[in-house]
Structures are given as structure tokens and as C-alpha cells.
N, C-alpha and C positions, 0 to 999 in steps of 0.2 A: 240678274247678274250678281248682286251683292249676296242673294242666300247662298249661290252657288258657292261664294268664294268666301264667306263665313264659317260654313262647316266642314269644309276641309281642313282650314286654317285654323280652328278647334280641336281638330283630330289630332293633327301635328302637335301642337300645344301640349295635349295632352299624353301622346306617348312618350315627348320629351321628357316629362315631369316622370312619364310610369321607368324608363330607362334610366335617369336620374335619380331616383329611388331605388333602381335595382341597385346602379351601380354604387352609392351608400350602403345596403344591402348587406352587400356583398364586399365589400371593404372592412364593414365592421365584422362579420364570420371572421374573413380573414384573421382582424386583429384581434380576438379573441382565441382563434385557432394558436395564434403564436401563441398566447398568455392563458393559454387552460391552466388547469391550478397541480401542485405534483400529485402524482401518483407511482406506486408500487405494487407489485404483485406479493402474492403470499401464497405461504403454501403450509399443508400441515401433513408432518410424515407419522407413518407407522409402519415400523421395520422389527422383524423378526430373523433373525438369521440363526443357522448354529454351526461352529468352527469343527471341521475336524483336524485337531494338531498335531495327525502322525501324515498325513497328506498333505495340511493347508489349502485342501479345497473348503470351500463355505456355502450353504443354499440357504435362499431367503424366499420372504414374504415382505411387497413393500405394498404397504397401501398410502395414497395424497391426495388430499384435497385439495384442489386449485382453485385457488381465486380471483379473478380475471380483473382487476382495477383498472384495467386498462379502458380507453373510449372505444380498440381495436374489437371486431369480432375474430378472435383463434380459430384456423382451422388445422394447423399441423400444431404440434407443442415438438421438443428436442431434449433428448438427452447426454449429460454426458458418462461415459464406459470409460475414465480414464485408464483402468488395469489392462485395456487391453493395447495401450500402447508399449507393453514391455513384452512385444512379440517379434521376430526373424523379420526383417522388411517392414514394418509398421514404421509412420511419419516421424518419430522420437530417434529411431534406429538409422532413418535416412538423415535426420540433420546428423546424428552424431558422426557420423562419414562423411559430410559436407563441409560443416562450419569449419574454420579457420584454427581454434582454438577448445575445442571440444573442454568439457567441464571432465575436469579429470577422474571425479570418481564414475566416471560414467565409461571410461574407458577402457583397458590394458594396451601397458605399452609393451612391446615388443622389441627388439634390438634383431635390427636388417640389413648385417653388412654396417654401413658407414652411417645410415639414416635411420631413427628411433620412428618406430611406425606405431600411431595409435589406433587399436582397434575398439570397435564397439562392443560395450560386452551384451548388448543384447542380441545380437548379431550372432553368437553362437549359442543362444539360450537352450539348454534341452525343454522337450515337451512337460517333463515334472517341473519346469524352473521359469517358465512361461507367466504371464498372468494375463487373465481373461476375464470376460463377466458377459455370459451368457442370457439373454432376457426368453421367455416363453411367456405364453398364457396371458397377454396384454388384455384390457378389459376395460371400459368404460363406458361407465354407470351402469356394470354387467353384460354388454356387450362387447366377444369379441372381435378384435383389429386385430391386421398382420402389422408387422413392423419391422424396418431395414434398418439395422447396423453398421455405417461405411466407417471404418476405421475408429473411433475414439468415440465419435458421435449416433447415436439412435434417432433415428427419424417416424417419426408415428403421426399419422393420416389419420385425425379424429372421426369419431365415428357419425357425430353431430359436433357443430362447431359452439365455441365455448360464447356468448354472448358478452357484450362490456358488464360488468355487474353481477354476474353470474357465478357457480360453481359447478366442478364437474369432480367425481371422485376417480381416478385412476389410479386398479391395481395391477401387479405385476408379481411372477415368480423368477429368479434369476439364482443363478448357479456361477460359484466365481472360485478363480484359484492364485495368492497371493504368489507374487512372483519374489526368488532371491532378488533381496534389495539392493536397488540400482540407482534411484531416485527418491528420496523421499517416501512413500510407502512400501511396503517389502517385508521379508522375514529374513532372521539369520543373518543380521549386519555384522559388520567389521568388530564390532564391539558384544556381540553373542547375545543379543536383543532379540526375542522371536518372532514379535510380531508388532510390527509398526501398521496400522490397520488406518493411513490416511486415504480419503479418493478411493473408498472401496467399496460405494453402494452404488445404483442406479441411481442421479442425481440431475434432476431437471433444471437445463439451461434459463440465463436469465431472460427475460423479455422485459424492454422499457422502452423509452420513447425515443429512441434510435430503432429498435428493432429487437431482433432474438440474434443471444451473443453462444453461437454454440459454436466457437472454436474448439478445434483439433486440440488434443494433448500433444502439448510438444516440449513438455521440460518447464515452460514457466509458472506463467502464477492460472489465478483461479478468479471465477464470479457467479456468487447464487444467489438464490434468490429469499429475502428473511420469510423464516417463519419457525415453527414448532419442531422439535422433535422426538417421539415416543418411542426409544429403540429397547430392544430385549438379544441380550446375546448369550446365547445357550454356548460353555466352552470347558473342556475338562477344568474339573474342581481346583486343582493344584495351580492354576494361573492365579496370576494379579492383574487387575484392568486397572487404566488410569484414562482419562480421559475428559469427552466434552459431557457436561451437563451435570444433572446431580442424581447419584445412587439411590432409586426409589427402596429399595429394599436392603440393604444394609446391616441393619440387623438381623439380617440371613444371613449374608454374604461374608461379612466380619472381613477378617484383611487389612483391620489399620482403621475401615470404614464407621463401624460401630459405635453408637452413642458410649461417650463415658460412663462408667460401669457397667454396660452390657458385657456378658461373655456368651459368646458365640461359639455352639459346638457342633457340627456336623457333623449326621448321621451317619455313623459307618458303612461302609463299603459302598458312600455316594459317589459318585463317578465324575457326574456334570453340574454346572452352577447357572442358573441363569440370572444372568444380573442386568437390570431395568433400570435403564438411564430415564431422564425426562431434562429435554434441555429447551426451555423457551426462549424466541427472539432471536435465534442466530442464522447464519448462513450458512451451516456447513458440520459435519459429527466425524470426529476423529476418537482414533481410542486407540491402546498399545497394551501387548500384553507380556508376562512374563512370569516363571515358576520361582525366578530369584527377587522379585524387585522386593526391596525393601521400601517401606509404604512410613513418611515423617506426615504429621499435619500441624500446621503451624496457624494462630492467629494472625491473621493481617489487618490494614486497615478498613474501621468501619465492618469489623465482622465477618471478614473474609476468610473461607477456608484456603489456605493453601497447601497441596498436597505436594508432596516430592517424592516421586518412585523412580528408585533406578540400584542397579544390579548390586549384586554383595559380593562387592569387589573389596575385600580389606584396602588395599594401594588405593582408593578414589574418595571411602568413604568420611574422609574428615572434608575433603573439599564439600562433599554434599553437603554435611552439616554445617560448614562456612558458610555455604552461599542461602543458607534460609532464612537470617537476620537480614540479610543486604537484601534477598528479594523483598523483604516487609520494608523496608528501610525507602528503595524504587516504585515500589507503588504509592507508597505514601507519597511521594514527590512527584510523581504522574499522575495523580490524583490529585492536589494542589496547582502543577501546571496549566496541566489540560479541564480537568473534570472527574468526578466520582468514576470510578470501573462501577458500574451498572451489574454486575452478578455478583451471588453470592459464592464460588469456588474458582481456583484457578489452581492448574495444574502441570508443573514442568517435570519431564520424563524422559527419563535416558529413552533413545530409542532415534530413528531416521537417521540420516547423513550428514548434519552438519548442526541445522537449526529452521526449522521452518514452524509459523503462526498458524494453529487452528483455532475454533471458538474455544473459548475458555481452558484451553492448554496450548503448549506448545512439546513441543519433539526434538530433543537437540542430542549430540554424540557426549558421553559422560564421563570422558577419560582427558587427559591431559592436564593443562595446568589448571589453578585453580584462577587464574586472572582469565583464563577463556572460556572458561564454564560461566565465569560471573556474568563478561561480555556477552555472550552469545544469549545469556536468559535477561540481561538487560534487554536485547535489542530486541528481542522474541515476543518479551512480554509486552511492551512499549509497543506492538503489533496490535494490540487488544483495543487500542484508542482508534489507529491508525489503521485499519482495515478491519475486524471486526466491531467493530462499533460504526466507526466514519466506513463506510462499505464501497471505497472507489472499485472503479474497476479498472482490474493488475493488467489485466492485457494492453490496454491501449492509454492506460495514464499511470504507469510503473510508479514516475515518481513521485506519485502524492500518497504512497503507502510506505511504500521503501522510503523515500525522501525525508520524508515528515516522522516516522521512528527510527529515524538515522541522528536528527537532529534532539527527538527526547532521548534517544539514548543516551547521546554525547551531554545534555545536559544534566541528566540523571549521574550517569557515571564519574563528570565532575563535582557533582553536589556531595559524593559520598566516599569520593577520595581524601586518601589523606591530606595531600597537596592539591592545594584547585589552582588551574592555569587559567589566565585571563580570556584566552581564546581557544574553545576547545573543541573547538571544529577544523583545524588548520590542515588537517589529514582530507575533509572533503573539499578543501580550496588543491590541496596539492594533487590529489586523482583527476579533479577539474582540469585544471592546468595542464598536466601529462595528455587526457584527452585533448584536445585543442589541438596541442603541439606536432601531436600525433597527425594531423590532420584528415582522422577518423570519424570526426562527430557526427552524428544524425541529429535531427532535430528529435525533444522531448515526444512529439505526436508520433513516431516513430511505433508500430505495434510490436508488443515485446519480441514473438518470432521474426520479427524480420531484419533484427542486427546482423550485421555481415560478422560480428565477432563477439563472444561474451563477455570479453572484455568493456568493450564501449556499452551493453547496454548495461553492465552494471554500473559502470562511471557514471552514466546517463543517471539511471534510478536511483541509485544512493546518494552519488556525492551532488550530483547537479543540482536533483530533486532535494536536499538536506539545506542547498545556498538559495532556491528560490525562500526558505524560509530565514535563511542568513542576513540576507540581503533586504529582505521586507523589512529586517529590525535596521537594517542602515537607514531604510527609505523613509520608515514612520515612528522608529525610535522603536526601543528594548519592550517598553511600558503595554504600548498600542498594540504591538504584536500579540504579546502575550493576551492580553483582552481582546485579540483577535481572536486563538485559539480558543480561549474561551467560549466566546459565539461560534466558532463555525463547528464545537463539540454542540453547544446547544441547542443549534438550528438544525444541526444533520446527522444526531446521531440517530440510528439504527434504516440509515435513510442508505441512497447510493448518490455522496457527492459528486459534481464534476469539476474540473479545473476553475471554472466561473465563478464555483461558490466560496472556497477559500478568497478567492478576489475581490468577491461582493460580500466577505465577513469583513478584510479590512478596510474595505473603502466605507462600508456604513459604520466601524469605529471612529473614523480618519477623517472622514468626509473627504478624501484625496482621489486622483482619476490616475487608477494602474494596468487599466486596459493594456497601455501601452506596454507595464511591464511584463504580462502575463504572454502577449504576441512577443515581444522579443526575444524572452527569454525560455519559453518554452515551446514555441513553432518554427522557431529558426536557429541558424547556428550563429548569428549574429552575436558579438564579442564584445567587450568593453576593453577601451581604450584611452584613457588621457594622458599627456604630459603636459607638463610645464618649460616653458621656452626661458632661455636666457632674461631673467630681470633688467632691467634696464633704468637708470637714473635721473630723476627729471627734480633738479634744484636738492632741496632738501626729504623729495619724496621717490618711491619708487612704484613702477607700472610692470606686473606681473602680468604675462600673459598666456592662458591654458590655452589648450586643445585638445579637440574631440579630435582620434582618430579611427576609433573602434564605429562600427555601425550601433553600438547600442547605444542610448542616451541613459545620463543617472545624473541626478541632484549631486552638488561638488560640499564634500568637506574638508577642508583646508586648514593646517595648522601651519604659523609660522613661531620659529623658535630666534629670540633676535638675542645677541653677543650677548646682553647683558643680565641673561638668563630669566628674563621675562617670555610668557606666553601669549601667542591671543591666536584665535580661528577664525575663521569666517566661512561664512555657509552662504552657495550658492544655490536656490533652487530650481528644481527643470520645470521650463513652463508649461508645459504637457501635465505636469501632475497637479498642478491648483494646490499646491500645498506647502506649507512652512513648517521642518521638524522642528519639534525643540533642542533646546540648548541639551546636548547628550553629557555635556560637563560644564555644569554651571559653575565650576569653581574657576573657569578659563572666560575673560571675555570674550565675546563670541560679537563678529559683525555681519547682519546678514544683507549682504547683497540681492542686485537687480537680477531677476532670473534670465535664465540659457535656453533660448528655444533651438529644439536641434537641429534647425538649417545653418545655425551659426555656427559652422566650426571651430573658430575662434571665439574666447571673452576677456575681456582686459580691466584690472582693476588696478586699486591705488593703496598702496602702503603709504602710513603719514608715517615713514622714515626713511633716513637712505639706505642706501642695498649695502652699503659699508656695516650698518648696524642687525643686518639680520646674519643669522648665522645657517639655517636651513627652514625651507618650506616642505609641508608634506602633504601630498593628496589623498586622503581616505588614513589618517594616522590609525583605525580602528580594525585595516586590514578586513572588512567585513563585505567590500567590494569588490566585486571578481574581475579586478584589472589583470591581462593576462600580460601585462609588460610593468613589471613593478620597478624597473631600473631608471624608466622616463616620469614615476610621480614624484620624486626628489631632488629637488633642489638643495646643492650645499655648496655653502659658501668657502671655497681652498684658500 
């Protein structure tokens, strides 16, 4: 009887123990699984193409290396064909007939009767005015694959799958034809620019640890994936190239390019130029070209070439040469804020629609005033921290590239003004505000396509995106910010930050918990809100008492101004963030109070005077908090 019921009773024991182990096991996978260490992919391009400039067709050669960092095993990769969203019916063409508020150089308006109708213009593109990007000849590791094209994006079904750790080399032939400029890349702009050559190769989507990001071209921003690029572009002699990377051969090419005292003479009755970029460490190869540009190159700092090419316009060209001190003048000071610009050339080029950031140039329109030329290569340039270096992605976190060089720009562009204003961000408090009011907002997680208006999601990306860094400096002071930025350059540049990591650069300056700013303030439309109620008199002292009535919560700073033209503040902080700013004006006493947890909609405190003796209270006097009702933070004494 007892063997019988000993080894059973063994057995049990024992698989408890083996179940028990598993399910440790298998807990710790798990929490490892969450905490793997980062990774990126890479890639290394080798592109040949050669332009013809009486068609603007172009046929290439692209060869890439891929390098799989991922734990994933690849079986499909993606690409993106953005030229061919400037086709009759293509996804670019359908929003521009849908949205609400169509981006107007995108359109023509019409007058119909009583109502202005705006049409798309690529909705009547002729076949010569089209653009497309044809792929053939798909190949890897010498083996060929078919491969499907649906609108913007290439889908290609590997022929063997890419292992974690591994590489596979994929080449390609492709045939493409630049379409009149509509959007940002194009020929033959408003301004007589011929060739704005942005998004105009076969360009493999990025894959990371959400997945493969191979959204549709549909007008907004872009995400790829870091690595090398080896381009050659064979294009009649008489052009100027300006663009991403650095002129392997140059003293061929001459152009402005050429070492000091070299003279460059090509050989007569040369027809074509091929000129050999080499651009390491980026995400992306832009270039522009032209028979007029006039080609400036400027020392910047730390040894920077800076080039300036754009048209020989008499009427324009003293603005150019204004704006190429101030450009040395802005980096230096973007350079000091943020962090060194990491290459050695950078290049601003008349050419695109308005102003838009590639690696190491940018593309902006070169006519007009000389304060918008300056503006526009401020905020362009200040892109090179904020998305080519810091490499968020534009699709689905707008505002931490837009946002964040909205904010150095406004800070640059007061540093080197004549007149510096104390607040010079007031212009993204005021688009804020208008949004709201509007009551149009999305939340920040909002994906850029899918704003019902382009309105809100530029308010969203610019000005929202510009005050979550506004506001950080209310939360942690001016000091901590800025040595915020510093870290979150240091930790992520040439990386692809996400929202999380700007938040976990300031909280391990700060030691502070802003979880809750990051959920409020960019997942929801949640608002800030406080007033100040009636003071009220108690003997020789007075009981002030705030409230919360916005859904968002924020630490209080309080100045009171009393008759006898003395100061003092007082700082309230939120108990949600475990932190105590410093004194932002030590020349003012400052008393800090018992913190505000946000169930308390109300908090009441004690002036040691009477209400007879104050003359006005103020909530946030630094205006740097985005209270959407500034009538109820004031108190004044009539």
C-alpha cells in the first residue's frame, strides 16, 4: 500500500517542479523578448543612372546590400516608386479631390459660376508630364524574381529568405520619367528650376521593430532606412548638380567644385559629365540640377563646406549672398544647442515648392523676400538635427521632426536677430489655440494621411510638436531641457528615435516621471486648463484658491504682484511627476508648496497678506504653458 502511494505521489512532485520551471522558463523569454537590445537595419546603395534633359526620362542601374539586423527571418522586402504617384487616378491625385483644404500649389483654381472650384493638377497630367519609375530585371544573389508594383509601393517575394544576421545583395534596372513639378520633386518649377531630382530612385522601405513601414505616397513626409550611398549621374555637360553627399571627382567636374587653384577645362565638343557622389550614414540622396545655378561655397563651422546654388537671377542674387553669413551664423548656434552637424557639406538650392529637408541639403523656392529665404533655410537646415540625424518617423510621429526644428528654428532665428523677444515661440502657442478652438484636433498618434484637413495636421506637427518642447522647459526649467537635447542627440543620433525616447532623455536628466506628459499631451486631445477663483480674506492673511479644469494636469507657477510693488511666486508641484523645478528667477522669492495630485480639482493656499495688499496674481507669468483660456489665469485687484 504505501509503495503504491509513494510513487505516484513522486511523480506529481515532480512534474509540479518540471511545470514550475517551465513556467519561469518561459516568463523570463518573455521578459527578455520585451528588452532585446536595439537594432537597425542597413543598407548600401550603388546607383548609376543617366538623365536625358530634352525628355526627362532617366534609366538606372541600382545595386544594395542588405543587411538584416533584425532577430526577424525576411521573406518579402518593399519598395518605395514615389514618381509614380504623379499619375491621372493614383492615391496623391485621389486625396487631392477629397481632402477639405487641398495644398494649393497642388491644385488650379478655377472660377464656376458663383463657387471657385479646385482642381488637381495631376488629374490632367499629359503622358510627357506624368512621372513614373518602371523596375525590370529584379535579381538576387543573381537570381531572377518577378515583382508587383501597386501604386507607390513594389512588392518583391524573395527568392530565399534573408536570415537575422545575414546579407543578401539586390540588383535592379529601372527606367523613370520626372514629372512637371507638383510636389516637391519635379522639373520646370514656378521659379525656372529644371530639375529638383527628390524621391526619384527605387528606395527600399524601412523595416524595424514594429514591422515594414512601406506606406503609399501620398504628399507627406518619408522613412528609410541608414546607410551608404555610391551614386554616378551621367547628365549633359552644361548642368550644375547640387546636392546630398560629397563630389568624388570634382576636379573633373569643376563648377564652383574644384580645389583652390585647380582650373578645370573640358574637353571640347564633351557632351556629358558624370559626376560621383559618395554620401555615408544617411537615409536618403537628393540632387537638383541646373544650366544657370550659380555655385557660392562658404566656410562654416568646424570646417563645413557650405554650398549655395541657385538661379542668375540679377533681382534675387544679393538676397543669396545675405543669406550665407546668417546660414554660418545658424549652424553655429545649432551646433551649440543641439550637437556638432556630423558631415562635412551642406547644401541649400533654389529648386522644389516651397522648402523641404534631404540628407545634407535641402530644396527651397529662391525668389521673394529676403526674410523668407532666410526663414525657410533656417527651418530646413535645423532638419538636419531633427530628421536626418535624429531619424524619427514622419508618417506616424510628425511632430518630433517638424516640432522639434520649429522650435530651433525659432530659437536660432531669435539669436541672430536684431531685436531678440523674450518669447519667441508665441506664433506656435497662437496656431495651437486656433486648433483647439476649431474644435478640429486629432490626437498627435494620428498618421500624417489621415487628417481630415491640412490644416490641423500642420498645427498638429509644427506648432503642437514645437510646445511639447516648450513646455518641457516649463516642466524641468530652460537649463535641463537644453541638456536634454543634448542627450537625446547623443543617444540617437543616426538611430530612428520614438516618442519614448525624447521622454526617457529628460527624465534621466531630471530624474522626473513624464510618462504622464508624453500620454496627455500627444495621444489625446486633452487640454489644459486652470483658473484662479475669487481670493478671499481670513484676519490679516489671504486663501487663494486654483482649479483644475482642463483634463490635462501641469505643475502651477504663480506669481503674485502686491500694491506695494514687491514680488514673490510660488510653485506648486504635480504629484504625478516626483519633481521640484528650480527657482526659474531667482531674483524673485519663490515659495514652494504642497503638491496637486490630479483627482484634486481644487488646491488652496495662504498669502501671509491681506487681499487688500495684492494688486494681481498670475498663473504660468512665462506664458510657456498652453492654457487655452488665459482670461481665467488672472487675477486683478479693481
Amino acid at each position: 500500500m504505501e509503495e503504491h502511494f509513494v510513487l505516484p505521489f513522486l511523480f506529481l512532485t515532480y512534474m509540479k517542479k518540471l511545470l514550475l520551471l517551465s513556467f519561469f522558463t518561459l516568463s523570463f523569454a518573455n521578459l527578455f523578448a520585451q528588452s532585446s537590445s536595439y537594432w537597425q537595419q542597413h543598407v548600401d546603395y550603388k546607383i548609376d543612372v543617366t538623365m536625358d534633359v530634352k525628355t526627362y526620362e532617366y534609366k538606372g542601374k541600382q545595386e544594395l546590400v542588405y543587411t538584416n539586423n533584425s532577430p526577424d527571418t525576411l521573406r518579402k522586402v518593399y519598395y518605395h516608386l514615389y514618381n509614380n504617384a504623379f499619375q491621372p487616378g493614383s492615391e496623391m491625385d485621389a486625396r487631392i479631390q477629397s481632402i477639405k483644404d487641398p495644398d494649393a500649389r497642388m491644385v488650379n483654381k478655377i472660377n464656376s459660376g458663383i463657387n471657385e472650384v479646385k482642381e488637381s493638377r495631376i488629374k490632367n497630367l499629359k503622358p510627357n508630364e506624368t512621372g513614373y519609375l518602371n523596375i525590370t530585371n529584379f535579381r538576387q544573389d543573381g537570381v531572377n524574381i518577378p515583382v508587383k508594383a501597386v501604386g507607390t509601393i513594389l512588392e518583391v517575394t524573395l527568392a530565399k529568405p534573408i536570415l537575422p544576421n545575414s546579407k543578401t545583395t539586390l540588383k535592379l534596372d529601372f527606367d523613370g520619367q520626372v514629372p512637371i513639378q507638383i510636389r516637391r520633386s519635379g522639373r520646370n518649377n514656378a521659379e525656372g528650376v529644371e530639375l529638383s531630382m527628390a524621391q526619384w530612385y527605387p528606395k527600399i522601405a524601412e523595416f524595424d521593430f514594429e514591422g515594414w513601414h512601406a506606406d503609399p505616397y501620398i504628399a507627406r513626409e518619408f522613412h528609410g532606412v541608414w546607410g551608404n550611398f555610391d551614386v554616378n549621374i551621367t547628365i549633359d555637360a552644361a548642368y550644375v548638380l547640387g546636392g546630398t553627399g560629397y563630389l568624388q571627382n570634382k576636379n573633373t567636374i569643376g563648377h564652383g567644385y574644384q580645389d583652390q587653384g585647380v582650373v578645370v577645362t573640358l574637353p571640347k565638343g564633351i557632351k556629358t559629365l558624370t559626376w560621383h557622389f559618395n554620401a555615408p550614414m544617411v537615409h536618403d540622396f537628393t540632387w537638383a540640377a541646373d544650366k544657370e545655378y550659380i555655385h557660392d561655397v562658404v566656410k562654416g563651422p568646424n570646417n563645413v563646406d557650405l554650398h549655395f546654388l541657385y538661379k542668375n537671377n540679377p533681382k534675387y542674387i544679393e538676397n543669396w549672398k545675405n543669406l550665407q553669413p546668417k546660414t554660418v551664423q545658424l549652424m553655429a548656434f545649432y551646433n551649440k544647442t543641439v550637437g556638432d552637424y556630423p558631415y562635412k557639406q551642406y547644401s541649400v538650392i533654389q529648386g522644389g515648392d516651397g522648402g523641404m529637408e534631404y540628407a545634407m541639403c535641402t530644396l527651397i523656392l529662391g525668389q521673394g523676400s529676403f526674410e523668407g529665404l532666410l526663414g525657410v533655410t533656417a527651418h530646413e537646415m535645423a532638419h538636419s538635427w531633427f530628421q536626418h540625424v535624429l531619424a524619427s518617423n514622419e508618417s506616424k510621429h510628425g511632430w518630433m521632426d517638424e516640432g522639434f526644428t520649429s522650435f530651433l528654428e525659432d530659437l536660432g532665428m531669435n539669436e541672430i536677430a536684431d531685436k531678440k523677444v523674450e518669447n519667441p515661440f508665441t506664433g506656435a502657442y497662437a496656431g495651437y489655440f486656433s486648433m483647439v478652438n476649431s474644435g478640429k484636433e486629432l490626437p498627435q498618434t494620428t498618421h500624417a494621411d489621415r487628417f481630415d484637413e491640412n490644416r490641423v495636421y500642420s498645427i498638429t506637427s509644427y506648432s503642437k510638436g514645437e510646445l511639447f518642447l516648450t513646455q518641457l522647459m516649463y516642466l524641468i526649467g530652460k537649463e535641463n531641457l537644453m541638456k536634454t537635447l543634448k542627450k537625446y542627440y547623443s543617444d540617437f543620433k543616426f538611430k530612428h528615435p520614438t516618442p519614448n525616447d525624447i521622454k526617457r532623455s529628460a527624465e534621466r536628466i531630471t530624474g522626473a516621471n513624464l510618462d504622464w506628459y508624453l500620454t496627455d499631451w500627444t495621444q489625446t486631445t486633452n487640454t489644459i486648463d486652470y483658473g484662479i477663483r475669487e481670493p478671499r480674506d481670513i484676519g490679516e492673511k489671504t486663501i487663494v484658491t486654483l482649479e483644475r479644469i482642463g483634463r490635462m494636469p501641469m505643475p502651477i507657477d504663480l506669481l503674485v504682484e502686491y500694491t506695494d510693488g514687491t514680488l514673490e511666486s510660488f510653485y506648486i508641484p504635480l504629484r504625478m511627476m516626483s519633481f521640484e523645478k528650480e527657482n526659474p528667477n531667482p531674483a524673485i522669492k519663490r515659495t514652494v508648496l504642497g503638491d496637486w495630485a490630479w483627482a484634486y480639482p481644487t488646491m488652496e493656499f495662504m498669502i501671509a497678506k491681506p487681499k487688500s495688499a495684492i494688486k494681481k496674481i498670475t498663473i504660468d507669468p512665462s506664458s510657456l504653458m498652453a492654457d487655452i483660456k488665459k482670461e481665467n489665469n488672472t487675477y486683478e485687484l479693481k
